[in-house]
C-alpha positions in Angstrom: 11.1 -81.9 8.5 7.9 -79.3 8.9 10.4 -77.6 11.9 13.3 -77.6 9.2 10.6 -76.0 6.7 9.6 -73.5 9.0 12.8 -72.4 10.2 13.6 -71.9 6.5 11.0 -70.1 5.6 11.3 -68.0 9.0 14.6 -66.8 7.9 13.8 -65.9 4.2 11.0 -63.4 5.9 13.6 -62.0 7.8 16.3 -61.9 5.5 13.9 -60.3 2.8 12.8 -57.7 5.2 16.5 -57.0 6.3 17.1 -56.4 2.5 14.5 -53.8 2.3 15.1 -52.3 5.1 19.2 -51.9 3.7 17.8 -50.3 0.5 15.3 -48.1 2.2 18.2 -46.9 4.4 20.7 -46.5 1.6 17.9 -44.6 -0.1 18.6 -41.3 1.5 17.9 -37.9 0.0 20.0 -36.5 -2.9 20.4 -32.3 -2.6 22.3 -30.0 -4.1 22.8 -26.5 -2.0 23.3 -23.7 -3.8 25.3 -20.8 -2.2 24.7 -16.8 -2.8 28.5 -15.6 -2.4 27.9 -12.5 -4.2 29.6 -9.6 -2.9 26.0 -8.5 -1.0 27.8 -11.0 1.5 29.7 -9.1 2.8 26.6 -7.6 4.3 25.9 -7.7 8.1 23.6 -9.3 10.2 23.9 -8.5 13.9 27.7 -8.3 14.5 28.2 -10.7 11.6 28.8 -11.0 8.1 26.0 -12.8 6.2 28.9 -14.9 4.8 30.3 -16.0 8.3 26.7 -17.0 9.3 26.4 -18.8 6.1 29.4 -20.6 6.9 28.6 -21.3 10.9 25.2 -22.4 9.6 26.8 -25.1 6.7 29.1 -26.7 9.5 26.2 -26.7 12.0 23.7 -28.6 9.1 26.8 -31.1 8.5 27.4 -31.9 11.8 23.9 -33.9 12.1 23.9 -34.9 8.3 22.4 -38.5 7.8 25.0 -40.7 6.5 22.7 -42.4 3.8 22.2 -38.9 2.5 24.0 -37.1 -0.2 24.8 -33.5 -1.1 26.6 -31.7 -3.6 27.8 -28.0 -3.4 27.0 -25.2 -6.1 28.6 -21.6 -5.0 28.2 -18.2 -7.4 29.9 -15.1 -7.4 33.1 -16.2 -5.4 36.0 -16.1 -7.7 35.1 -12.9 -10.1 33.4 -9.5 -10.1 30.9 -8.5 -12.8 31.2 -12.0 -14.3 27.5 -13.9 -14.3 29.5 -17.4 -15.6 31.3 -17.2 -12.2 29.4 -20.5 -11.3 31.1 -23.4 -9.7 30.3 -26.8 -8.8 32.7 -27.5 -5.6 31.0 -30.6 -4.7 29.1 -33.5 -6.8 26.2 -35.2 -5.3 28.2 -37.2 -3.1 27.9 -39.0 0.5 29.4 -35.9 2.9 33.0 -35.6 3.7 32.2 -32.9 6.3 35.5 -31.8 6.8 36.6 -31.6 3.2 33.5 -29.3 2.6 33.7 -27.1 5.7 37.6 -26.4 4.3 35.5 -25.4 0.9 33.0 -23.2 2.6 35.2 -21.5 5.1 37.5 -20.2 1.9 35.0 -18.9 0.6 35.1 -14.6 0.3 32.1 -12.7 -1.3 33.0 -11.0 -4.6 30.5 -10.5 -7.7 27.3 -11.2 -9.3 24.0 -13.2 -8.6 23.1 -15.4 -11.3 20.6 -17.6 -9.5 18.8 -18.7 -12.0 21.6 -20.2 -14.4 23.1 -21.3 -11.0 19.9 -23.4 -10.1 19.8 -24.6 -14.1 23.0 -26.1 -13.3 22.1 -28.1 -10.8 19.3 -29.3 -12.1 21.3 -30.3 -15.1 24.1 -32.4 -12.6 20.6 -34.0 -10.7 19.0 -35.4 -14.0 21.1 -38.5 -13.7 20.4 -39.0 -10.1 18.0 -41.7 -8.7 14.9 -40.7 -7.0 13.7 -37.2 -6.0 16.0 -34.4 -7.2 16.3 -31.4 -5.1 18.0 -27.9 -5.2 18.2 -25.6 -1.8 19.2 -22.3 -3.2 19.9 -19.7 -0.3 20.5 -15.9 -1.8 20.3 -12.8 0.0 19.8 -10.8 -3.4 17.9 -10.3 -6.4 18.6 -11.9 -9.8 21.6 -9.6 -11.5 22.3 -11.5 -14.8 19.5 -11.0 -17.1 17.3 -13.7 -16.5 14.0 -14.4 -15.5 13.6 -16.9 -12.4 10.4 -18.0 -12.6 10.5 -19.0 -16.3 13.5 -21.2 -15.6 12.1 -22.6 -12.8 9.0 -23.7 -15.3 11.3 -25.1 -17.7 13.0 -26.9 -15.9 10.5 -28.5 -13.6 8.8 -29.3 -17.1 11.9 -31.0 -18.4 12.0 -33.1 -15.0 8.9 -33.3 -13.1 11.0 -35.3 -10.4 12.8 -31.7 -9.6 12.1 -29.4 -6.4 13.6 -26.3 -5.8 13.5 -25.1 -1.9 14.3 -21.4 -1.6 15.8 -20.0 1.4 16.0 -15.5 1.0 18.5 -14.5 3.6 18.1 -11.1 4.8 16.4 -10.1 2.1 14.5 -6.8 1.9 13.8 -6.3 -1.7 10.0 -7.5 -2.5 11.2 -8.1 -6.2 13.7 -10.7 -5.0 11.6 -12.0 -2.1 9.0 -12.2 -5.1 11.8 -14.4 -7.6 12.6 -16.8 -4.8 9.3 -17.3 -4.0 8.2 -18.1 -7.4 11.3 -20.4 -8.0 9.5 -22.7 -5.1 6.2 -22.7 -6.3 6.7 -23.5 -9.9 8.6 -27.0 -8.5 6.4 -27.5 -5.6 8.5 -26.2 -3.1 9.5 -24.2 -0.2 9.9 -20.1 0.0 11.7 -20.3 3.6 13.3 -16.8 4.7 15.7 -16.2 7.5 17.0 -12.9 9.0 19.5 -14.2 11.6 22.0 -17.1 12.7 19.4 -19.0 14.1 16.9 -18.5 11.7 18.9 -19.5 8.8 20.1 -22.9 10.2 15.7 -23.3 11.0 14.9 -22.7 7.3 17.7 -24.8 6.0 17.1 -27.4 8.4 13.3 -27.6 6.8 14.2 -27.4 3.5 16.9 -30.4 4.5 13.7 -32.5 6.1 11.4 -31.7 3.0 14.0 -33.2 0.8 14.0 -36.1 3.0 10.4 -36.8 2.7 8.9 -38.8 -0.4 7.4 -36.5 -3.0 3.9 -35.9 -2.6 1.1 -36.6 -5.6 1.0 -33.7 -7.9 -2.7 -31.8 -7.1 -5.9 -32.8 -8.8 -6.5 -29.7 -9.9 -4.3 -26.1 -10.5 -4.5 -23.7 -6.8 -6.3 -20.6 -7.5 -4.2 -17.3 -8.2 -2.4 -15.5 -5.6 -4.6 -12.1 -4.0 -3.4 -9.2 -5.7 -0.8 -7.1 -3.6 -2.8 -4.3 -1.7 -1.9 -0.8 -3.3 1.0 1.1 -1.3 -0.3 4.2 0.8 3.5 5.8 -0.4 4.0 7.3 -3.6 7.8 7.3 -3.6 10.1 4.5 -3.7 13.8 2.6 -4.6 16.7 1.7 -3.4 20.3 2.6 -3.2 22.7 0.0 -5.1 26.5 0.2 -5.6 26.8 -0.4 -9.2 24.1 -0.4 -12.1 22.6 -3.5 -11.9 23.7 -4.9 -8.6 21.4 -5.9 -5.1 20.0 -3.1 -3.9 21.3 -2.4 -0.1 20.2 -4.1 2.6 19.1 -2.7 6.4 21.4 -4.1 7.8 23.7 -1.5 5.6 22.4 1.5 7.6 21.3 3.6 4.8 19.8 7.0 5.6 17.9 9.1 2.9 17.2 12.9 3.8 15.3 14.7 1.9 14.9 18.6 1.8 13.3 21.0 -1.0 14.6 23.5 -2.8 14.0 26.9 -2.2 14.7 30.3 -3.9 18.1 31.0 -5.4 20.9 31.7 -2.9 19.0 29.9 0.1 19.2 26.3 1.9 16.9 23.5 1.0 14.1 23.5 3.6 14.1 20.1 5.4 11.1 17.4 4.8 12.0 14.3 6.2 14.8 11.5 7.3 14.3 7.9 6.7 16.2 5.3 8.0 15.1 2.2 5.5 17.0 0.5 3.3 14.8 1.2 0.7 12.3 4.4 -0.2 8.6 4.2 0.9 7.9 7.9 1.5 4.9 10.2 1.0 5.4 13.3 -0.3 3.7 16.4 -2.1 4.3 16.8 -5.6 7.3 18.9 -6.3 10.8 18.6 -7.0 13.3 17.5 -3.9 17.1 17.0 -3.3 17.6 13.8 -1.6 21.0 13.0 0.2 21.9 9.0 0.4 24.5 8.2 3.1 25.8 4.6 3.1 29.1 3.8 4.7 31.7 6.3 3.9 29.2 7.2 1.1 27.6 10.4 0.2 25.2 10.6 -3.3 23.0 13.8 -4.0 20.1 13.1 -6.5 17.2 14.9 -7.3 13.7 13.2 -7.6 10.6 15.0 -9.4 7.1 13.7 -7.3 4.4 13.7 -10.0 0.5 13.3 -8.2 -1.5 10.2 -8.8 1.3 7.8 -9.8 4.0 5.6 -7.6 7.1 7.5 -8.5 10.7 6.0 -8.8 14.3 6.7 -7.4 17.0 4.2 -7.7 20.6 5.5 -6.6 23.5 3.9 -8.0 26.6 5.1 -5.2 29.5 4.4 -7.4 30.7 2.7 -4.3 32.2 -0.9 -3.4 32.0 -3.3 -0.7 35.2 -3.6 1.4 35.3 -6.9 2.9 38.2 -7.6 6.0 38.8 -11.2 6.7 41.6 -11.8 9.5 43.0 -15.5 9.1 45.3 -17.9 10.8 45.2 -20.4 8.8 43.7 -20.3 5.3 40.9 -22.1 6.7 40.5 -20.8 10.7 39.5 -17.1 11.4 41.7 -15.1 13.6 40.6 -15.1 17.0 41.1 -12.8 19.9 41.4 -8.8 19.7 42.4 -7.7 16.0 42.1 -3.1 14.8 41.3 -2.2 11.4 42.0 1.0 9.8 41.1 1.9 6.4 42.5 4.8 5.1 41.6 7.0 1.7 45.1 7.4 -0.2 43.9 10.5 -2.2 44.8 12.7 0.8 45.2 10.3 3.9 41.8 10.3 6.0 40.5 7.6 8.0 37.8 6.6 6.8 36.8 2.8 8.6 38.1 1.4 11.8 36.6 -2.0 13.3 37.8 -4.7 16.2 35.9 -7.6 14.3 38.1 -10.6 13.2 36.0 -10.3 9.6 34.0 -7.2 8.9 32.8 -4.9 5.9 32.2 -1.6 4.8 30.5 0.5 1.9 33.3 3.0 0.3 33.4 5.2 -2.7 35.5 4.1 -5.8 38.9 4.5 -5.5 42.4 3.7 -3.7 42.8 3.0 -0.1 45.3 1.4 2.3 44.4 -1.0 5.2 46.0 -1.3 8.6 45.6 -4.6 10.6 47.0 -4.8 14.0 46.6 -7.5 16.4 45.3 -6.9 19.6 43.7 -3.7 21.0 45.0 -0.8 19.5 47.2 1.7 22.3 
């Protein structure tokens, strides 16, 4: 009888720590990712779209995704241009069906705005009913474009539910404003600023953000940290940024903008050249004075003129009046083209050339108006 009794109680250990071992396993992590496909996408990195790597990176994350962990799929800016509600949930909070969501990622094409914020407040809202730790992995490349302020929503809605984190991961980003948003969207909810400027860097900083979310939520702090050092003052005192439209990201580096700037002389003569900067955005010193700066961007050319006053950081934003051409070559709707493929791009106003490429999915900046586009397959003769 005593063996019997032991035996019993022997397997009731075992079978209790089985049991919790089973609901510790099926208590994975619960994350919603949410996409930047805003027509900054179409932006390169290396000899790649930021929307290609964006895709590569997705299947590469799914392909070692824990099975007791679920994730839901938020994409912005995919389906309309200068349309901040263009929000969609393609994906609940759901165990993965890798390739049902690759198909998903892979159609998508860059096209409009950036509402981060309200894109992030949506997923928060679809997390609320969600057991255990919520979190949101927002990767954007850009800077909030719909009117809203991302570090107040991140405050509001951490207050709402203290459970929430919100890992960002800035992707190529060269604007400190955004880098500034993102970051501030992670700290108000306790979590991670991660930035990436490559392939493999964006699959590292996703891949974190992936094993934070993973990880139990930590105590909040006894006490509030202490404020952030003040930003050192700039040596310049000229900067901005070129953007395509009022109110859009500005331009990236890895758009190859060039800014040349000359000043005026007396009636009748040339400007008298002052410098060439290769940035993506203004950090110049120069004299006081008026100058005539030339923006080249693409097929784009933009005169402005910029007034230096002394003592004061002085301002020039540039808005092109130019669009984004994005070139996608596709077998299937969901498989690039492989092999050799030749753009051309041609202006139909009075027939120039005006873009050529051998990529299989490429972009280009271009000034507002008509074009035509060539695709042959294979190198052209």
């Amino acid at each position: 009888m005593r063996l019997v009794v032991r035996f019993l109680i022997a397997s009731l250990l075992v079978a209790a720590l089985g049991g919790a071992a089973g609901a510790q396993t099926a208590d994975g992590a619960r994350v919603f990712l949410v996409l930047d496909a805003s027509g900054s996408m179409w932006g390169r990195v290396g000899d790649q779209t930021k929307m290609q790597v964006a895709r590569d990176t997705v299947r590469e994350i799914l392909r070692d995704w824990r099975p007791e962990d679920r994730l839901g799929l938020i994409v912005y800016g995919h389906r309309r241009k200068n349309d901040c509600s263009d929000i969609e949930v393609m994906r609940p909070v759901e165990a993965v069906d890798a390739t049902r969501l690759n198909a998903q990622v892979g159609a998508i094409a860059p096209r409009g705005m950036t509402p981060l914020s309200a894109a992030v407040r949506l997923a928060a809202e679809r997390l609320k009913g969600v057991e255990g730790a919520s979190t949101v992995i927002l990767v954007s490349d850009g800077i909030e474009t719909c009117r809203a302020d991302p570090c107040a929503v991140a405050a509001a809605l951490k207050q709402a539910d203290t459970r929430l984190i919100v890992h960002t991961v800035g992707f190529d980003i060269q604007d400190r404003k955004a880098k500034r948003q993102l970051e501030c969207l992670a700290s108000a909810t306790g979590g991670l600023a991660l930035s990436a400027n490559d392939a493999g860097s964006l699959h590292e900083a996703i891949g974190r953000a992936v094993e934070a979310a993973r990880q139990p939520p930590s105590p909040p702090p006894a006490a509030a940290p202490p404020p952030p050092p003040a930003e050192p003052r700039p040596s310049w005192n000229l900067e901005g940024s070129a953007r395509l439209v009022a109110g859009d990201d500005p331009l990236s580096g890895k758009d190859a903008v060039t800014w040349d700037f000359r000043k005026p002389g007396a009636p009748g003569t040339e400007p008298a050249y002052v410098d060439t900067s290769y940035k993506d955005t203004i950090e110049a010193t120069l004299e006081p004075g008026t100058y005539r700066v030339r923006v080249l961007a693409g097929s784009v050319r933009m005169d402005a003129d910029v007034t230096i006053e002394a003592g004061r950081m002085n301002r020039l934003d540039v808005v092109l009046n130019a669009g984004r051409l994005g070139l996608r070559a596709m077998r299937t709707a969901e498989e690039n083209q492989s092999g050799s493929v030749f753009w051309q791009v041609f202006a139909k106003a009075d027939g120039s050339e005006i873009f050529t490429s051998f990529a299989p999915e490429t972009a280009t900046i271009v000034p507002a108006g008509a074009y035509s586009v060539t695709l042959s397959l294979g190198p052209p003769r």
